[in-house]
C-alpha positions in Angstrom: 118.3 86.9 97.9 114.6 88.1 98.1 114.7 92.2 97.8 111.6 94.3 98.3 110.8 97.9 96.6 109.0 100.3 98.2 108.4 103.1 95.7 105.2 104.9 94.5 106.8 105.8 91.2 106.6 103.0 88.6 109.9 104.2 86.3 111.7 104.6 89.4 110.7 101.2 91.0 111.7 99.7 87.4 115.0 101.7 87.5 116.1 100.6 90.6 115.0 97.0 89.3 117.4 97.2 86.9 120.3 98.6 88.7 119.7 95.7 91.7 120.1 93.3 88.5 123.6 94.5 87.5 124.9 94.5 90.6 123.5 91.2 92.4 123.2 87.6 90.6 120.7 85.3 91.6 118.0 88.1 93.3 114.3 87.2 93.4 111.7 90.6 93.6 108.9 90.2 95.8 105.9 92.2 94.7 106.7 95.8 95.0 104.8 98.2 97.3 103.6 101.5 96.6 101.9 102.8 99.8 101.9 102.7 103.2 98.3 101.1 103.4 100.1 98.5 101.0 103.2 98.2 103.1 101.1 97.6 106.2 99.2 94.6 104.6 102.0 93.6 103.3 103.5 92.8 106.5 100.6 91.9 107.9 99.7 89.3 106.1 101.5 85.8 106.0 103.4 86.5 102.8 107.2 85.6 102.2 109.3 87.9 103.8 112.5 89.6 101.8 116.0 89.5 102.6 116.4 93.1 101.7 114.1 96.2 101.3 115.1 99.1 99.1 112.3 101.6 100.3 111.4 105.6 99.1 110.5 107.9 102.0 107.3 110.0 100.9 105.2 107.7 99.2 101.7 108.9 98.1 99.7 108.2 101.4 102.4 109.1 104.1 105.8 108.1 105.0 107.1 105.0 104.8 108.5 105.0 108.3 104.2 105.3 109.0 104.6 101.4 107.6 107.0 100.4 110.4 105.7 102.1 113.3 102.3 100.1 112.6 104.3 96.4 112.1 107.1 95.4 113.3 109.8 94.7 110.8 112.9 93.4 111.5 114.6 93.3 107.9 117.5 95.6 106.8 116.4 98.3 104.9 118.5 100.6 102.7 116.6 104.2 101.7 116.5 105.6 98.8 115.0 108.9 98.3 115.4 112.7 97.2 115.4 114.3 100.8 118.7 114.2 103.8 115.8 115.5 106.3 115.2 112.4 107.3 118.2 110.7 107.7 117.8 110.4 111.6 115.0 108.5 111.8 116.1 106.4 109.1 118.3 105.3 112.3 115.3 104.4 114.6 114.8 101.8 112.4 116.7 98.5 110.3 118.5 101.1 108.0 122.0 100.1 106.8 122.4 102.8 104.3 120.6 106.0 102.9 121.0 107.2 99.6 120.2 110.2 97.9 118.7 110.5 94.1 119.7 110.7 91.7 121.8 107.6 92.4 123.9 104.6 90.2 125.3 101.3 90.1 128.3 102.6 92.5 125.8 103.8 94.9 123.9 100.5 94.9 127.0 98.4 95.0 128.5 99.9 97.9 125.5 99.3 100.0 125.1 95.8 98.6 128.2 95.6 100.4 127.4 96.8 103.5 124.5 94.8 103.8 127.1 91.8 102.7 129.2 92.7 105.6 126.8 93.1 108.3 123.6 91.2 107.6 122.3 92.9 110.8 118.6 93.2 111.9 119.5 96.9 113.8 121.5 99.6 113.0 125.3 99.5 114.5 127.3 102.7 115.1 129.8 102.7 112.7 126.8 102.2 110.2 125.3 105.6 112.0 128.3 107.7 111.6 129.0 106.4 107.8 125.8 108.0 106.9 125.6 110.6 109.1 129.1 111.3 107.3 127.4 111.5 104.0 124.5 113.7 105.1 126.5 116.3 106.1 128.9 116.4 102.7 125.8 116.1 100.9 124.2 119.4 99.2 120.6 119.7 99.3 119.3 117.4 96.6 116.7 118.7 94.2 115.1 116.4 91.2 117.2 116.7 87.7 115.1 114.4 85.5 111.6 113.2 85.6 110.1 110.0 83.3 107.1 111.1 81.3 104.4 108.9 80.3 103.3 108.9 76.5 100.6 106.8 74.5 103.1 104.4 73.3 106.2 104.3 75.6 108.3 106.4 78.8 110.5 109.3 78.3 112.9 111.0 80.8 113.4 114.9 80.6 115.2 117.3 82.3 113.5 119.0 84.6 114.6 122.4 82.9 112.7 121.4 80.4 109.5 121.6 81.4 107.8 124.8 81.6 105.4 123.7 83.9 103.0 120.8 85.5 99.3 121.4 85.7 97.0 118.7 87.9 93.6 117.9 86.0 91.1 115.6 87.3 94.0 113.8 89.3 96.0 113.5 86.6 99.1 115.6 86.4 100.0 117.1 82.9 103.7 118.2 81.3 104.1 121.1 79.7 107.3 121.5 77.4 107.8 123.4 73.8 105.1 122.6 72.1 102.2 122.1 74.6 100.9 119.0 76.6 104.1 116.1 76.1 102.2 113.5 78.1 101.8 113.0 81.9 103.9 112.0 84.9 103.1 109.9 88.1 103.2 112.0 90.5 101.0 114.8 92.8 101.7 118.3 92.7 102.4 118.0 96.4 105.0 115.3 96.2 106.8 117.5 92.9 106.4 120.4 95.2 109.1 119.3 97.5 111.4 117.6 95.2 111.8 120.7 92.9 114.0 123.5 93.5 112.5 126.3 94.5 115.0 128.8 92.8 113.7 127.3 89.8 109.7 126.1 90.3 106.7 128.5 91.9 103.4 126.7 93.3 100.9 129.2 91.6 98.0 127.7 92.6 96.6 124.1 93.7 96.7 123.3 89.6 100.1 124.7 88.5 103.9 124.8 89.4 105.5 126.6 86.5 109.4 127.1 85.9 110.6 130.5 85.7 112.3 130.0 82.7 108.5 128.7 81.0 106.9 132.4 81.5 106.0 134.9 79.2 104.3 137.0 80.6 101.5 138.1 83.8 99.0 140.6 83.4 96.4 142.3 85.9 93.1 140.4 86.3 90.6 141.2 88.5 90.1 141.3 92.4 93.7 141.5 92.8 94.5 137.7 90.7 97.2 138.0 87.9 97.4 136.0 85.0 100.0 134.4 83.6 101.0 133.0 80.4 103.1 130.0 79.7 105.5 129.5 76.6 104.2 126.3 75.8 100.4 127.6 75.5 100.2 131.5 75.4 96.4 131.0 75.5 96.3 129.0 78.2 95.6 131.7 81.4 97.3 130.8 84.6 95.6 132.5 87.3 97.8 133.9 90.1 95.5 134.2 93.5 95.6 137.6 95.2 97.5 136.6 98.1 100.4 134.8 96.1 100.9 137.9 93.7 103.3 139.9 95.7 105.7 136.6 96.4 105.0 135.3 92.9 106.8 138.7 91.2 109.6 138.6 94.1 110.3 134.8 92.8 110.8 135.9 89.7 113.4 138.1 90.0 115.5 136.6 92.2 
C-alpha cells in the first residue's frame, strides 16, 4: 500500500511514519507534503498516486482542504490534526476517519481498519455518524508536548515546560529553565491556536509566554508594560498599550 503524509511538521510527519510502520506490513511512503502549494503540484503533476493519505489540517500556507478544492482527488483520506472544528468538511471530501492529536497505535489501527473495510473513494453514512460520534465526546483538544530542535538531535517537552516562545528572524525560539533550549518548527500563528489559552497569552507578534513562566510586569512608557520571564529576567517583554488591560485579566484567571 502506497500512503501519503501531508504534514508541515517534520517530528510529526516522522511520528506518524513510525506508527503507520507498526501497524501495516508491506507500506511504501510517497514523498511527504508540507504545503498546500506542494499538495497542489503534487497532484498536478503525473506522479504515482497513494493508496492512502494521512493529511494535517492547517499547514503553513493554508488549509489542506485549499489542496482539494484546486485538484480533484479521489483517494481516501484519514485526518489527523489538533482541531474538531473542522470535522464537517472533512465530510465534503474522501475522509474515512478524523483523528484528534495527540493520537497512538490504537488510533491508527482502528482507522487502518476502516479504510480495510470500505476501500471507498466518498464518504458513506455510517462513516459520517462514526465520527460525528467522536466529535461530540471529544473535549477540546489543546497541544501537550512539542519536539524541540537542538544542534545535535530532537527533544520533546511538555508544553508546561516552556515558559515561553519568541519568533526571531523567522525562526521561533524555546524558552525553558535556563534560557534559549533550541527552536521548534512552527509559527507563532499556527502555536497560537493549538495552545490553551488558560495557559498561553499572545503578548505581542514576537512572544506567547505561559503564565506559569512570569515574573513579573512593570510600567513602561506610553501606556506598554514590560514583562520579565523566568528563564531570562533581563530579557524585556514589551506588553503593547492596548493588550495591557486583557494581559493582567489573563493572569488572574
Amino acid at each position: 500500500m502506497k500512503i501519503l503524509i501531508i504534514e508541515d511538521e517534520i517530528p510529526a510527519q516522522r511520528y506518524l511514519k513510525n506508527i503507520i510502520e507498526k501497524t501495516v506490513s508491506n507500506c511504501e511512503f510517497l514523498f511527504p507534503i508540507q504545503s498546500v502549494e506542494e499538495g497542489i503540484e503534487f497532484f498536478k503533476s503525473n506522479q504515482e498516486r497513494p493508496s492512502l493519505i494521512f493529511s494535517d489540517i492547517e499547514l503553513t500556507d493554508g488549509l489542506s482542504f485549499d489542496i482539494f478544492k484546486e485538484v480533484e482527488v479521489n483517494i481516501p483520506i484519514i485526518f489527523v490534526t489538533a482541531y474538531n472544528d473542522y470535522a464537517l468538511r472533512a465530510f465534503e471530501v474522501n475522509s474515512i476517519d478524523y483523528l484528534l492529536k495527540p493520537i497512538n497505535e490504537n488510533h491508527i489501527k482502528l482507522a487502518l481498519d476502516r479504510f480495510d473495510n470500505k476501500m471507498i473513494n466518498s464518504i458513506s453514512q455510517d462513516t459520517v455518524s462514526v465520527i460525528s460520534d467522536k466529535i461530540e465526546n471529544e473535549e477540546e483538544s489543546f497541544r501537550n508536548r512539542i519536539w524541540i530542535n537542538q544542534p545535535t538531535n530532537l527533544s520533546i517537552a511538555s508544553v508546561k515546560e516552556i515558559h515561553a516562545f519568541q519568533s526571531e528572524n523567522k525562526t521561533v525560539y524555546v524558552h525553558q529553565d535556563g534560557g534559549v533550549s533550541g527552536t521548534i518548527d512552527m509559527t507563532l500563528d499556527k502555536l497560537e491556536r493549538e495552545l490553551n489559552p488558560v495557559d498561553f497569552f499572545r503578548i505581542n507578534r514576537q512572544f506567547i509566554v505561559n503564565v506559569n513562566g512570569v515574573v513579573s510586569i512593570e510600567p513602561h512608557y506610553n501606556g506598554k508594560w514590560v514583562l520579565r520571564l523566568k528563564s531570562d529576567s533581563q530579557l524585556e517583554v514589551i506588553i503593547p498599550k492596548e493588550k495591557v488591560s486583557k494581559f493582567k485579566q489573563w493572569m488572574v484567571k
